[in-house]
C-alpha positions as CSV (number, residue, x, y, z in Angstrom):
1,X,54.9,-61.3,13.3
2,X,58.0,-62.3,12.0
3,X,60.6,-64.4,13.6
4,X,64.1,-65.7,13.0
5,X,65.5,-68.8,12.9
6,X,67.7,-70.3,15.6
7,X,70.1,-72.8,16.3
8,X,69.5,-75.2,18.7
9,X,72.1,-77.6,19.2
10,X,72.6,-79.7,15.8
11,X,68.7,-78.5,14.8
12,X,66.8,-75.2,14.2
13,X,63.4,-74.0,15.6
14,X,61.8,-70.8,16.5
15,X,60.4,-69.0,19.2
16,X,56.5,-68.6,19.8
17,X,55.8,-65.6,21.5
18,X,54.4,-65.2,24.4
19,X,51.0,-64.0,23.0
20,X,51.0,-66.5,20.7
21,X,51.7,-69.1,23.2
22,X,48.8,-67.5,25.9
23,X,46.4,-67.9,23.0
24,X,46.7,-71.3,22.4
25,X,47.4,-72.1,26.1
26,X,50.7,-73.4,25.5
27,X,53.1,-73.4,28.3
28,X,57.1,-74.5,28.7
29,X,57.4,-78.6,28.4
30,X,53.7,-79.0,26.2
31,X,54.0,-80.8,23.3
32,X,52.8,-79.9,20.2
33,X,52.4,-81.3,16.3
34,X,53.9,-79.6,13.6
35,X,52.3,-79.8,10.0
36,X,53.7,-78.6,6.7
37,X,52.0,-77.3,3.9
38,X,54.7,-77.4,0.8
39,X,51.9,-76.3,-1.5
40,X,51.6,-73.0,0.5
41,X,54.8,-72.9,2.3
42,X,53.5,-72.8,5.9
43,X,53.9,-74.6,9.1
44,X,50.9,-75.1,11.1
45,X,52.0,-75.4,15.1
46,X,48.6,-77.2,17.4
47,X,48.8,-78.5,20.6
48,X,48.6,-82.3,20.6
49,X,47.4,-84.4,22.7
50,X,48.7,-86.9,24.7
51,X,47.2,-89.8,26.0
52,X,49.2,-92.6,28.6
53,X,48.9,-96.4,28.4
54,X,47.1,-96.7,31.3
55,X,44.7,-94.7,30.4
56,X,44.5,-96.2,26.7
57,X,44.6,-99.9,29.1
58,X,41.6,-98.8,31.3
59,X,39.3,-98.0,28.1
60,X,39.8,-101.2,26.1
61,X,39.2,-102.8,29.7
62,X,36.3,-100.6,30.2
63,X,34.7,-101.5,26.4
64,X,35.4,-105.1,26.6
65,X,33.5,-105.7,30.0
66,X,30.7,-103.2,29.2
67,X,30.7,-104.2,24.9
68,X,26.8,-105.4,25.5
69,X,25.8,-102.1,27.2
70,X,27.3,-100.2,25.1
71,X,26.2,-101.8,21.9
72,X,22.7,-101.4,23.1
73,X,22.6,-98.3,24.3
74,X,24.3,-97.6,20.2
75,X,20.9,-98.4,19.4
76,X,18.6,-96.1,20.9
């Protein structure tokens, strides 16, 4: 499907539409990652994934009191 380009403010974008966005799951204030293909000339749009300090604090927390559980249990 083809789409134009807008302006928004001082940048440019395009729509997804709304198919497009039910497919992937997407909805308004998601963030997504944007790749670009120069070879091909193509944009590949994904939903990324966004993880908060706290919960990047609570698993270095978590390995570092469990590190001998878990190394064992790496080797079984």
């Amino acid at each position: 499907m083809a789409q134009k380009i807008i302006r928004i403010g001082s940048s440019i974008g395009i729509t997804i539409p709304r198919k497009s966005a039910d497919e992937l799951g997407l909805v308004v204030g998601d963030s997504v990652e944007c790749s670009v293909n120069k070879e091909n000339k193509s944009i590949l749009i994904e939903p990324s994934v966004l993880v908060d300090t706290e919960t990047i604090e609570w698993a270095r927390t978590f390995i570092e009191r469990y590190r001998p559980a878990l190394k064992a249990l790496a080797k079984k």
